[in-house]
N, CA, C, O and CB atoms as a CASP TS submission, in Angstrom:
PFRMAT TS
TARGET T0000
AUTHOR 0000-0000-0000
METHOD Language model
MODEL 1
PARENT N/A
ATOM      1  N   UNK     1      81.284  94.530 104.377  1.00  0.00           N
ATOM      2  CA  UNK     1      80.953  95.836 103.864  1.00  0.00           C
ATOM      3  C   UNK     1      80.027  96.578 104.817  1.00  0.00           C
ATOM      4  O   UNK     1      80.027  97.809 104.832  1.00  0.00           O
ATOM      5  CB  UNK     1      80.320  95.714 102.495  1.00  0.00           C
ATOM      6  N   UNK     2      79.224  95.851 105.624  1.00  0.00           N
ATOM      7  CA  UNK     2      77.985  96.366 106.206  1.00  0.00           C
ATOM      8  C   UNK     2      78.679  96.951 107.507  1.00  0.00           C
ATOM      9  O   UNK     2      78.004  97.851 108.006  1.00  0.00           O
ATOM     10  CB  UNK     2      76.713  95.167 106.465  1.00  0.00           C
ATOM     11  N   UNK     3      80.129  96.605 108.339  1.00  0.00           N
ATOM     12  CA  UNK     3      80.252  96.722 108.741  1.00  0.00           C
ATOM     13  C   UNK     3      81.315  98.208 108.600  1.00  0.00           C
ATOM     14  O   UNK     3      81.504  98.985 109.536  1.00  0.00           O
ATOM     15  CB  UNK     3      80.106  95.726 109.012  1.00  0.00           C
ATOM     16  N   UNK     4      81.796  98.323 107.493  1.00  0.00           N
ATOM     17  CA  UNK     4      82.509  99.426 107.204  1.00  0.00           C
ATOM     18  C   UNK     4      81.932 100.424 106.926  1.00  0.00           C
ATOM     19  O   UNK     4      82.366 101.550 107.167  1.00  0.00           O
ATOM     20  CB  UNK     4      83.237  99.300 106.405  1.00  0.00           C
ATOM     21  N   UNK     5      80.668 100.124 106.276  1.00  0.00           N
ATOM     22  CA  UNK     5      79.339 101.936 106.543  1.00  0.00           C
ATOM     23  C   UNK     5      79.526 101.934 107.523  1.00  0.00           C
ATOM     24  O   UNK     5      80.159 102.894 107.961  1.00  0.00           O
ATOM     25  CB  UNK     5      77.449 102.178 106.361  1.00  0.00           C
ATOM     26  N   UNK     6      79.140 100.981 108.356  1.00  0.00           N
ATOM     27  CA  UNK     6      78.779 101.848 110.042  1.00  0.00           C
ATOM     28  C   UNK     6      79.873 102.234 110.668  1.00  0.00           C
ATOM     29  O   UNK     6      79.799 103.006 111.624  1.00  0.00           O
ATOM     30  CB  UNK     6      78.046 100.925 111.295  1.00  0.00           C
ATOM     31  N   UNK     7      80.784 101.859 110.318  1.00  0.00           N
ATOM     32  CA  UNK     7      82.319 102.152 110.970  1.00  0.00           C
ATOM     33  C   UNK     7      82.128 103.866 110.672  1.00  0.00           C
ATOM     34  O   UNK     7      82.185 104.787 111.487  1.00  0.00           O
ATOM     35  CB  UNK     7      83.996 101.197 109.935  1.00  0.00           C
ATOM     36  N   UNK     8      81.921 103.900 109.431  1.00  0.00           N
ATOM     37  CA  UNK     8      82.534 105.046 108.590  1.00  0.00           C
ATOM     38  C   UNK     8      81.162 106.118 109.198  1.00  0.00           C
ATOM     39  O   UNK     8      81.365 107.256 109.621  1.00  0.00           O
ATOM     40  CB  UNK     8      82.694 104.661 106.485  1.00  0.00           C
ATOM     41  N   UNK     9      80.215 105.670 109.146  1.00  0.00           N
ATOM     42  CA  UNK     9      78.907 106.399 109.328  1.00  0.00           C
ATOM     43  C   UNK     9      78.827 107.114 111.434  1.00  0.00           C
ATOM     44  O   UNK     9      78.430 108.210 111.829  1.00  0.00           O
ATOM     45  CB  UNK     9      77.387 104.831 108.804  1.00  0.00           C
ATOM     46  N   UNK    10      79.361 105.969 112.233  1.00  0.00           N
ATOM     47  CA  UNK    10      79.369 106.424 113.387  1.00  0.00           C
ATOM     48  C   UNK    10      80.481 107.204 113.895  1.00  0.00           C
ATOM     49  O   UNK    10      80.356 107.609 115.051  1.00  0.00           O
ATOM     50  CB  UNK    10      79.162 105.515 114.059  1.00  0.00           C
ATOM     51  N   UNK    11      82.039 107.633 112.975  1.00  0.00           N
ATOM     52  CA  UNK    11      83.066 108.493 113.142  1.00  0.00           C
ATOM     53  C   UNK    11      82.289 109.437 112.571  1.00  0.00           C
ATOM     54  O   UNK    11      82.333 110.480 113.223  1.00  0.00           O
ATOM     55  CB  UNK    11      84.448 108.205 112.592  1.00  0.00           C
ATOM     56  N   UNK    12      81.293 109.525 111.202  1.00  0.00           N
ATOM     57  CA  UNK    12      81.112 110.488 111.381  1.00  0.00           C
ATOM     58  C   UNK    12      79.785 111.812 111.998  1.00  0.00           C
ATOM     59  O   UNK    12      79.211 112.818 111.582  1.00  0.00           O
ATOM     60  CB  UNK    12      81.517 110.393 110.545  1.00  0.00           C
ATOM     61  N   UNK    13      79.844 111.115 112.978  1.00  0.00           N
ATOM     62  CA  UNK    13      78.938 111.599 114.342  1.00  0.00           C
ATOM     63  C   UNK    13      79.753 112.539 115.265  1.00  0.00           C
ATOM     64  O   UNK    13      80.894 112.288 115.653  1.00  0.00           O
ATOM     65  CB  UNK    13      78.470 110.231 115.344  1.00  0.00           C
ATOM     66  N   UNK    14      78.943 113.808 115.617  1.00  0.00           N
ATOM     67  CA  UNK    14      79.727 114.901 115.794  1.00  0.00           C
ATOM     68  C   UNK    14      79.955 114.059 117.574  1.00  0.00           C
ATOM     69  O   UNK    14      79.089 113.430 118.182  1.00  0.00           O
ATOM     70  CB  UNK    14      78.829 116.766 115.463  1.00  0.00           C
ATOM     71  N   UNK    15      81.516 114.365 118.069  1.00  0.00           N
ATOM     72  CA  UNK    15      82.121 114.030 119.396  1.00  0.00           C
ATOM     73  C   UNK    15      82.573 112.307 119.395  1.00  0.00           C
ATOM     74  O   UNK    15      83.027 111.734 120.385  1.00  0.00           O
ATOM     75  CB  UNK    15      80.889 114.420 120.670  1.00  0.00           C
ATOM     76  N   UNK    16      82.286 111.540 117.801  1.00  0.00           N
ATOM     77  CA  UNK    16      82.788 110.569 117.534  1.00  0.00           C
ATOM     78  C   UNK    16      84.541 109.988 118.106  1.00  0.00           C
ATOM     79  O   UNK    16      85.488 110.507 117.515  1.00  0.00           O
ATOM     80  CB  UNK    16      82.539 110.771 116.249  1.00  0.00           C
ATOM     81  N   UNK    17      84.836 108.998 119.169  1.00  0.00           N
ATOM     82  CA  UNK    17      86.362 108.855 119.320  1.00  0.00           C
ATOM     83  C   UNK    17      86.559 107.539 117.911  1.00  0.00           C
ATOM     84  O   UNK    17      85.729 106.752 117.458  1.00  0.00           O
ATOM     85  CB  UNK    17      86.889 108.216 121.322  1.00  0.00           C
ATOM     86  N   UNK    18      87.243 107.649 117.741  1.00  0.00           N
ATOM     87  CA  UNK    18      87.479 107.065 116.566  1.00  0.00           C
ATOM     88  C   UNK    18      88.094 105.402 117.420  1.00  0.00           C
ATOM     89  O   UNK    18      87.721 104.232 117.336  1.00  0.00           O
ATOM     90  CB  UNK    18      88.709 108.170 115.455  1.00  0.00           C
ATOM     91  N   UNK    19      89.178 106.110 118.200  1.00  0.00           N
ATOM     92  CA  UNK    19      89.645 104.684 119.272  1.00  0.00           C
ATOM     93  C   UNK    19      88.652 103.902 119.225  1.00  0.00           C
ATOM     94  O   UNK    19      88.356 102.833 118.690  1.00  0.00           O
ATOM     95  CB  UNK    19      89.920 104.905 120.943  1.00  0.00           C
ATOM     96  N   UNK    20      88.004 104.981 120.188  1.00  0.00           N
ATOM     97  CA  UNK    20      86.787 103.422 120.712  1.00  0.00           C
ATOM     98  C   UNK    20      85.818 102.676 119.623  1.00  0.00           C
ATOM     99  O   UNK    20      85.181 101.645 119.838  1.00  0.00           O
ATOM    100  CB  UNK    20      85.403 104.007 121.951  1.00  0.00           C
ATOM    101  N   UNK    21      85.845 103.359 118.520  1.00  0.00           N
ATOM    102  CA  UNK    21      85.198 102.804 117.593  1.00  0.00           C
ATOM    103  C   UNK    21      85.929 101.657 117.299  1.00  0.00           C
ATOM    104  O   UNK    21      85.458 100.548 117.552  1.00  0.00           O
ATOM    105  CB  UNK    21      84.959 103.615 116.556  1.00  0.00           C
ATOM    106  N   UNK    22      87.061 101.802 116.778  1.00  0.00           N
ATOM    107  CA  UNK    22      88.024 100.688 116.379  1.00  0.00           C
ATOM    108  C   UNK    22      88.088  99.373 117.556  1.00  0.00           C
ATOM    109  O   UNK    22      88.165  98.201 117.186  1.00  0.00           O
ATOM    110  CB  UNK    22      89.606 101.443 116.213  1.00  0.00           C
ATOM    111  N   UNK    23      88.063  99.600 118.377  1.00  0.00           N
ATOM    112  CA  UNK    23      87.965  98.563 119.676  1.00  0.00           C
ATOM    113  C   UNK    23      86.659  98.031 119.739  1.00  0.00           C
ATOM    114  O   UNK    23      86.546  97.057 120.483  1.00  0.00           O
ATOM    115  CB  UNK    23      88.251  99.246 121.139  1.00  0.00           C
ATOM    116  N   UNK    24      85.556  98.448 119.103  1.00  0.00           N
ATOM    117  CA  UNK    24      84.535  97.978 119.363  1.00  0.00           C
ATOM    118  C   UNK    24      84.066  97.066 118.638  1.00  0.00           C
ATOM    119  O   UNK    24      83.407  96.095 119.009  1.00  0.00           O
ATOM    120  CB  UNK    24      83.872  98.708 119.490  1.00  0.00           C
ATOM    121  N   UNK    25      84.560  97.495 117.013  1.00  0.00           N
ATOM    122  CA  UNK    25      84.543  97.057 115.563  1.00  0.00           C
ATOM    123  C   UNK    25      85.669  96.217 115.609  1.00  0.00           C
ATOM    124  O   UNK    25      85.692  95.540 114.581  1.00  0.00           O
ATOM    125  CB  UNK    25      84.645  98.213 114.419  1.00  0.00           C
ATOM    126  N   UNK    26      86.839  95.907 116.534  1.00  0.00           N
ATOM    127  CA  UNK    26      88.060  94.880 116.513  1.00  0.00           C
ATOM    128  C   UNK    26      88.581  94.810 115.279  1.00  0.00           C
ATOM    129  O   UNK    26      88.779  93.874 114.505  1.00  0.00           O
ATOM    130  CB  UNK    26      87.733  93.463 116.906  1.00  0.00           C
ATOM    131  N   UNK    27      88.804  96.176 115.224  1.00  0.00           N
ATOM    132  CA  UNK    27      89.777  96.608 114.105  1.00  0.00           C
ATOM    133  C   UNK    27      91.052  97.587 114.607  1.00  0.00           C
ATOM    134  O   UNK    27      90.818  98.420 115.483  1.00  0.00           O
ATOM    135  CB  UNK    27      88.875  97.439 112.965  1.00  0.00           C
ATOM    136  N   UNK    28      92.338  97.480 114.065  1.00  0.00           N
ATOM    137  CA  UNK    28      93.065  98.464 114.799  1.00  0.00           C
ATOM    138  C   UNK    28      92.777 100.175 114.191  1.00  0.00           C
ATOM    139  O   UNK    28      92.198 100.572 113.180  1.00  0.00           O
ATOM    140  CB  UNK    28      94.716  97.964 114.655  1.00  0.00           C
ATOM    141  N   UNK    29      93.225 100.651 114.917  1.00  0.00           N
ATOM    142  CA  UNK    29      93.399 102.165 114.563  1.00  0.00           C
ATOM    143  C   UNK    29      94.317 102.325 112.671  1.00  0.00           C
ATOM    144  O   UNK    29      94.276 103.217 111.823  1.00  0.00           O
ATOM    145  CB  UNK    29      94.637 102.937 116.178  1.00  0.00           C
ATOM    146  N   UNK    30      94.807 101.403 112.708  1.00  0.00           N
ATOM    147  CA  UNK    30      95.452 101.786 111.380  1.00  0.00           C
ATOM    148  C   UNK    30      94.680 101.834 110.034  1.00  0.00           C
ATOM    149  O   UNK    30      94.741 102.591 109.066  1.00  0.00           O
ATOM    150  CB  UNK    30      96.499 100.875 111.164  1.00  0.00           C
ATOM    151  N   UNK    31      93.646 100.322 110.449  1.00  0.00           N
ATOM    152  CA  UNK    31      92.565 100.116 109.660  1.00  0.00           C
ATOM    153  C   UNK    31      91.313 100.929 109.621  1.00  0.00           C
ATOM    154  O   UNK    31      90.531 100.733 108.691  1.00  0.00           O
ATOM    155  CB  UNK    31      92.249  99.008 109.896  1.00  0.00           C
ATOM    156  N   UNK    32      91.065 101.748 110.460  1.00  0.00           N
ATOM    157  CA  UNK    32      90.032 102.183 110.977  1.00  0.00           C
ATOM    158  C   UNK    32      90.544 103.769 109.865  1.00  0.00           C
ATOM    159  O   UNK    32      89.913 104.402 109.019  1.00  0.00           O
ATOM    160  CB  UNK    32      89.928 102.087 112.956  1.00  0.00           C
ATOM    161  N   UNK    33      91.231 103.839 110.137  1.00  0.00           N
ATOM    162  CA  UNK    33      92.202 105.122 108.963  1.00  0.00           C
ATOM    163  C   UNK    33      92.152 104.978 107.918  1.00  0.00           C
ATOM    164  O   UNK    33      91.740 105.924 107.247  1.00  0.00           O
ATOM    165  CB  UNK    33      93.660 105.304 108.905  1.00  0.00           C
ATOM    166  N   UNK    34      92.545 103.722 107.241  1.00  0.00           N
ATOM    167  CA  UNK    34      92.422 103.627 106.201  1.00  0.00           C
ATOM    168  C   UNK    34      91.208 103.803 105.544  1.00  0.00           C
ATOM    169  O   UNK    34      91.114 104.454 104.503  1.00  0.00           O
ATOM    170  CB  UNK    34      92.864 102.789 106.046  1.00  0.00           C
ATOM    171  N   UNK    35      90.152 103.185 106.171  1.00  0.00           N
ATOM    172  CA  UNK    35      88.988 103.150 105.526  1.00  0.00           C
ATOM    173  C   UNK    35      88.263 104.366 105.358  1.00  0.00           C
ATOM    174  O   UNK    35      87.456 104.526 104.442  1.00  0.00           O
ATOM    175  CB  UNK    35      88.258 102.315 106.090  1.00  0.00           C
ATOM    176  N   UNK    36      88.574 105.372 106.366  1.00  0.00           N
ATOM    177  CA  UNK    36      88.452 106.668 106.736  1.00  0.00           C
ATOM    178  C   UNK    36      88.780 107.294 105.213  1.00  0.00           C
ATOM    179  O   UNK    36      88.044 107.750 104.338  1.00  0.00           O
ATOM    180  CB  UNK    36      89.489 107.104 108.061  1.00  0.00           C
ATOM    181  N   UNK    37      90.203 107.104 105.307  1.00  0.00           N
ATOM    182  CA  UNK    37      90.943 107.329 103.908  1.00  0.00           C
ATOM    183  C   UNK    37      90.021 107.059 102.633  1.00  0.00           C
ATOM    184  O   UNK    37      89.810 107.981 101.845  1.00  0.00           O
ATOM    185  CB  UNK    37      92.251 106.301 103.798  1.00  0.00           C
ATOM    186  N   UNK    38      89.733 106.394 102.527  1.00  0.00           N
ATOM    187  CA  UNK    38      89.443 105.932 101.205  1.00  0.00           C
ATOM    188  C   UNK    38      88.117 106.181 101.050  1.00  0.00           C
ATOM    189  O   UNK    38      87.822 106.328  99.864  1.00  0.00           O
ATOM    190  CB  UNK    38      89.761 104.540 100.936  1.00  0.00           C
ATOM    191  N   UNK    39      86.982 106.309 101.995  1.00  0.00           N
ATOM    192  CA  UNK    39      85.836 106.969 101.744  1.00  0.00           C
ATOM    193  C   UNK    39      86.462 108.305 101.166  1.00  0.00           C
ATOM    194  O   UNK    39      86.436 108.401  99.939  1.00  0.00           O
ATOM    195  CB  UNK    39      84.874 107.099 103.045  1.00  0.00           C
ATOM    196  N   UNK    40      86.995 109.299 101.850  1.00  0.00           N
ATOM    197  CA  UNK    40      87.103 110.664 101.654  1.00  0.00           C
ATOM    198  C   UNK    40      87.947 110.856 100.361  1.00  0.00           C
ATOM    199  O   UNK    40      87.850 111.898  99.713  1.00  0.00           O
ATOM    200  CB  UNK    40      87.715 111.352 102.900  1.00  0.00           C
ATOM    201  N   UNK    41      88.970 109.605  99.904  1.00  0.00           N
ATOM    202  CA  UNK    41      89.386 110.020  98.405  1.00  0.00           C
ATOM    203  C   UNK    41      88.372 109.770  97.349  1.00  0.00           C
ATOM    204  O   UNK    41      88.539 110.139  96.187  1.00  0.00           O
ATOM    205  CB  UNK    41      90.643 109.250  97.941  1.00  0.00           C
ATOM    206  N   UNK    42      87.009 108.952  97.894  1.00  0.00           N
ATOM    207  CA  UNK    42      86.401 108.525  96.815  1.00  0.00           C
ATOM    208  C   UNK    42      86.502 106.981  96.214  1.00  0.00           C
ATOM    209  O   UNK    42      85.642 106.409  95.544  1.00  0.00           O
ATOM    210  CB  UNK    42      86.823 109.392  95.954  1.00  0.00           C
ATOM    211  N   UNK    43      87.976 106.389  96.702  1.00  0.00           N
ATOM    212  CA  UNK    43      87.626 104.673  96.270  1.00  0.00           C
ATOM    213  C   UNK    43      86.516 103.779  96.812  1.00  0.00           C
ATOM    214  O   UNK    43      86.375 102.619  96.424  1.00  0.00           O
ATOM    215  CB  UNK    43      88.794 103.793  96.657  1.00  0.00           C
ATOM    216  N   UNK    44      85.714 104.373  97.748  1.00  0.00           N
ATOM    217  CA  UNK    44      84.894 103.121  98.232  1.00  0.00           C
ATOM    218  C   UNK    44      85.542 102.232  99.366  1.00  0.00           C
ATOM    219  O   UNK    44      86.722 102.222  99.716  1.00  0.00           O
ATOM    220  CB  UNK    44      84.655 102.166  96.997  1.00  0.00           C
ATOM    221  N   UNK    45      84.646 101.600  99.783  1.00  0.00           N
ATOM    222  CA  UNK    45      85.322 100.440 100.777  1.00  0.00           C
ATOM    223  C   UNK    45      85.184  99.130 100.390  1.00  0.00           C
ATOM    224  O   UNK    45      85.015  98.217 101.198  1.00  0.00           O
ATOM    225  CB  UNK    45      84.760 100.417 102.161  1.00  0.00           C
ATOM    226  N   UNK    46      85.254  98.967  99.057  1.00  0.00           N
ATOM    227  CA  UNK    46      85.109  98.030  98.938  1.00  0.00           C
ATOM    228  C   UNK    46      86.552  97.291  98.863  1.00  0.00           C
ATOM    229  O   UNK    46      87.593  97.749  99.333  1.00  0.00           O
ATOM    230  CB  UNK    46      84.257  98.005  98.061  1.00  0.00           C
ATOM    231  N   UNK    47      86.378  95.822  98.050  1.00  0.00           N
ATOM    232  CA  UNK    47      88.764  95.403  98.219  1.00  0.00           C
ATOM    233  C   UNK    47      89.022  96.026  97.409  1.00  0.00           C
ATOM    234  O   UNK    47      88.198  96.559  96.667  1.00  0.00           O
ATOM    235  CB  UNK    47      89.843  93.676  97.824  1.00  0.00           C
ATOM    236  N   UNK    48      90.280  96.138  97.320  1.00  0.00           N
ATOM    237  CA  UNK    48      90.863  96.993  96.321  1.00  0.00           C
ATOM    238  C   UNK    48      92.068  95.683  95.378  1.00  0.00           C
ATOM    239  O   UNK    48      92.782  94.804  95.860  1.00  0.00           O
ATOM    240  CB  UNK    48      91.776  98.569  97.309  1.00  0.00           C
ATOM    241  N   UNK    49      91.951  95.891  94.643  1.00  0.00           N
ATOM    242  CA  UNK    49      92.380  95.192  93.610  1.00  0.00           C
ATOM    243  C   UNK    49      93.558  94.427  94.051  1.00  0.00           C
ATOM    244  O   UNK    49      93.926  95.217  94.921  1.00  0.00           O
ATOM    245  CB  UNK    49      92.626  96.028  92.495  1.00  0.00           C
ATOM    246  N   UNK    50      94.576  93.305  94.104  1.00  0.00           N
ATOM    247  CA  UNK    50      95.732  92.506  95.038  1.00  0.00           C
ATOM    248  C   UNK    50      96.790  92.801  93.449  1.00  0.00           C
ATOM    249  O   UNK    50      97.880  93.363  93.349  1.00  0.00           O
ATOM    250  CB  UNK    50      95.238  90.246  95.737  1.00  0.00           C
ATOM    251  N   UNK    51      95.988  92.212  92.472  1.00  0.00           N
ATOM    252  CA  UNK    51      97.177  92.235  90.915  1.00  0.00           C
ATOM    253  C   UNK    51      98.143  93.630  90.363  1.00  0.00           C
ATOM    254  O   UNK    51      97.665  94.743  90.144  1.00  0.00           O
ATOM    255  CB  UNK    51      96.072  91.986  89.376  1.00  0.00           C
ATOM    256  N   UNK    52      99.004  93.405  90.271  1.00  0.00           N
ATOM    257  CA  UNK    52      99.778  94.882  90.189  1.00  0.00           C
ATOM    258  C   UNK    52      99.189  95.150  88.846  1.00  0.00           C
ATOM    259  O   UNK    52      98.731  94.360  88.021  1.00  0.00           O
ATOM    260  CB  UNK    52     101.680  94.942  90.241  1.00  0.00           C
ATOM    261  N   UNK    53      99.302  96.402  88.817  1.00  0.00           N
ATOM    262  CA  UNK    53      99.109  97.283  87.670  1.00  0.00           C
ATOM    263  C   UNK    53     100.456  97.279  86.682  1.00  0.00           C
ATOM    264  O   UNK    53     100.411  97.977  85.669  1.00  0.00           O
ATOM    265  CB  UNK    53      98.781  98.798  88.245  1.00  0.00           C
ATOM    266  N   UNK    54     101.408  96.659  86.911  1.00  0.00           N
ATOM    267  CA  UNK    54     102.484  96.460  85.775  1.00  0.00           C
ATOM    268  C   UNK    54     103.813  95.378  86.505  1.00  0.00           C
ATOM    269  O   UNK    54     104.074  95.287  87.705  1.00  0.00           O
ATOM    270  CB  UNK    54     103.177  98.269  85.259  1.00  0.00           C
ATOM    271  N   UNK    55     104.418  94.734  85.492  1.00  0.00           N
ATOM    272  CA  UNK    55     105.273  93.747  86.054  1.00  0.00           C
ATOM    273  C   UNK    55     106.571  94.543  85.242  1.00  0.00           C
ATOM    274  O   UNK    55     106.769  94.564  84.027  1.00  0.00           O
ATOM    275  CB  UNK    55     104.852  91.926  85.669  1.00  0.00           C
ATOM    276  N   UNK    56     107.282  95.109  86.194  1.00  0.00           N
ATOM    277  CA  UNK    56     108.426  95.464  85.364  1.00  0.00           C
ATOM    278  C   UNK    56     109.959  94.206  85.027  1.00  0.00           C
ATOM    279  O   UNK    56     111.017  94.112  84.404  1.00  0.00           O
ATOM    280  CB  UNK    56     108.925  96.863  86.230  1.00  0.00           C
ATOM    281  N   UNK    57     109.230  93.614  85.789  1.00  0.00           N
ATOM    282  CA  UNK    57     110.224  91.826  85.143  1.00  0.00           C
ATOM    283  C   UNK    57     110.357  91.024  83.935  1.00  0.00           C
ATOM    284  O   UNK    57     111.238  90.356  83.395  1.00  0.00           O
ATOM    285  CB  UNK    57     109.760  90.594  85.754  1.00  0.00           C
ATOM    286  N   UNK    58     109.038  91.374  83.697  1.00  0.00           N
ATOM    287  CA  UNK    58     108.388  90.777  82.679  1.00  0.00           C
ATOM    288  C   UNK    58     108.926  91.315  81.590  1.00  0.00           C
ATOM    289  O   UNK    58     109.199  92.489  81.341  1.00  0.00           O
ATOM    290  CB  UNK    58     107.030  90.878  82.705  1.00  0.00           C
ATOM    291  N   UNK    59     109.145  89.617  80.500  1.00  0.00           N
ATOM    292  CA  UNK    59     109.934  89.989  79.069  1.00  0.00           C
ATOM    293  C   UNK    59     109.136  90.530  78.205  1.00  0.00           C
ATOM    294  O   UNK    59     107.908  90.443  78.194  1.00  0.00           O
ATOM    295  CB  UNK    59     110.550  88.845  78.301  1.00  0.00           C
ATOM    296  N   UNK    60     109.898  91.166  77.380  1.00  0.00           N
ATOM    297  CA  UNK    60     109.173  91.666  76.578  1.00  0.00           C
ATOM    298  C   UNK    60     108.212  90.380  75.555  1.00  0.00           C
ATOM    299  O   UNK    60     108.462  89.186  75.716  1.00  0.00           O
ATOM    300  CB  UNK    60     110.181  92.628  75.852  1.00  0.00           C
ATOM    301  N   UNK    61     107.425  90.722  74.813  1.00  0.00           N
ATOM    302  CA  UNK    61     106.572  90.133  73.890  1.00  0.00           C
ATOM    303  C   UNK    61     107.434  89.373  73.194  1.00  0.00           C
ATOM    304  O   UNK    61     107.288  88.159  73.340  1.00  0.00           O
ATOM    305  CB  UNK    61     105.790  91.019  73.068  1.00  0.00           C
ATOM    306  N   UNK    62     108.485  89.823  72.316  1.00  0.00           N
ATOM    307  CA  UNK    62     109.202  89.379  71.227  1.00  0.00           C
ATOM    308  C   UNK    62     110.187  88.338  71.722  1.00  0.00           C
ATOM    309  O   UNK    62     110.465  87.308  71.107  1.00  0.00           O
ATOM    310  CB  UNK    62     109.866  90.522  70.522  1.00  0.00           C
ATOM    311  N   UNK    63     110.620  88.655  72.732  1.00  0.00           N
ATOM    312  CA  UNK    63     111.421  87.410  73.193  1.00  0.00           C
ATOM    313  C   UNK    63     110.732  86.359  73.974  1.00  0.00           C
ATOM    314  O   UNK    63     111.112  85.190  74.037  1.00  0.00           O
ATOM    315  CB  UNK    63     112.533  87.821  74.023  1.00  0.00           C
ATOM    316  N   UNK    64     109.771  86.817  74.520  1.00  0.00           N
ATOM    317  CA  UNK    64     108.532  85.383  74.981  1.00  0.00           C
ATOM    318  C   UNK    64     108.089  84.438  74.071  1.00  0.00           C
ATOM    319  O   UNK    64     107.876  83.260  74.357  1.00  0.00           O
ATOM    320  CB  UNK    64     107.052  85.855  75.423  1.00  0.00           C
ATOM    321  N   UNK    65     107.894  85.127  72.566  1.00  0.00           N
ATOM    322  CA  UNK    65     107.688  84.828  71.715  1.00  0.00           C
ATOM    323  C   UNK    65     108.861  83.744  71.090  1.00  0.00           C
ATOM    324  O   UNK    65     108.567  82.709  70.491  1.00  0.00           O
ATOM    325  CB  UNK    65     107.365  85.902  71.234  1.00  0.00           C
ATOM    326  N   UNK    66     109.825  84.068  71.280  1.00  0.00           N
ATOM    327  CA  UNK    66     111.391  83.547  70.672  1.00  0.00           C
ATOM    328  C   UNK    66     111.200  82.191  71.635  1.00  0.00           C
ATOM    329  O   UNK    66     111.110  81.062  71.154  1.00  0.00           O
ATOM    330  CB  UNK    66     113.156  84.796  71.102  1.00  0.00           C
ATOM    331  N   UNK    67     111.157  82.447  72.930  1.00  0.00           N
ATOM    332  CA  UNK    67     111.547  81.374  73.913  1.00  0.00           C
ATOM    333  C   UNK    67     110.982  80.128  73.390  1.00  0.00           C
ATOM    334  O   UNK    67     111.558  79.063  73.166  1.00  0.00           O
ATOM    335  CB  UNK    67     111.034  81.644  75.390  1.00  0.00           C
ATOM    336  N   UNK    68     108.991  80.645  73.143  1.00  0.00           N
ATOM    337  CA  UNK    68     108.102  79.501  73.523  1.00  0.00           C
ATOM    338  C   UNK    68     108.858  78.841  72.117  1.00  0.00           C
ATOM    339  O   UNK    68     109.505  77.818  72.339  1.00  0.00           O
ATOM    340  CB  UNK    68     106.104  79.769  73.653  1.00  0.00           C
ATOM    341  N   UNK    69     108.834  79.328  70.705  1.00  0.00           N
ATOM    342  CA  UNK    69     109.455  78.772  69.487  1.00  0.00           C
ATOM    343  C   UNK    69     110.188  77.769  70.025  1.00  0.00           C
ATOM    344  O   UNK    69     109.757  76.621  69.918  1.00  0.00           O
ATOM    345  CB  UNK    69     110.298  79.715  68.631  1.00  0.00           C
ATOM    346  N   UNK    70     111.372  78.006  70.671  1.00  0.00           N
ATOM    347  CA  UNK    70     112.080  77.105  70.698  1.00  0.00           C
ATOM    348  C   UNK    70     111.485  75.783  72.050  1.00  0.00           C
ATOM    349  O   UNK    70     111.909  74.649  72.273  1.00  0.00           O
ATOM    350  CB  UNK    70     113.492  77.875  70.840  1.00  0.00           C
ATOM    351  N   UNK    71     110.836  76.250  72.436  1.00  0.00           N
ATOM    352  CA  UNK    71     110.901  75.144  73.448  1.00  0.00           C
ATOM    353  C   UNK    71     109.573  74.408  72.545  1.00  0.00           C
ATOM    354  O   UNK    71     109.098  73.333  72.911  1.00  0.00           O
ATOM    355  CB  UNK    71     110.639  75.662  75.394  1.00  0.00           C
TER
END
């Protein structure tokens, strides 16, 4: 985390290259964006959650329900 303030804190220094930041911090440019990103939407830098927000596979209740019965 300590390292993503300063990431985020020294781009934003006026004549900041963002490259060389990322090379310095041995992070690529993609990452170096992202984090960029996500300060400026407001999520933070902190992790961001891995568990999906919905399983559209997943049976419904009533027949999960049916299955376990029988087994």
């Amino acid at each position: 985390m300590d390292q993503r303030r300063e990431f985020v804190s020294l781009v934003g220094q006026e004549g900041a290259n963002i490259s060389l930041l990322c090379r310095r911090f041995g992070i690529s440019r993609q990452t170096g964006y992202k984090w960029l990103g996500r300060v400026r939407s407001g999520e933070g830098l902190g992790e961001l959650r891995r568990r999906p927000l919905h399983s559209p596979g997943r049976c419904e209740a009533m027949l999960e329900a049916a299955v376990l019965a029988v087994r």
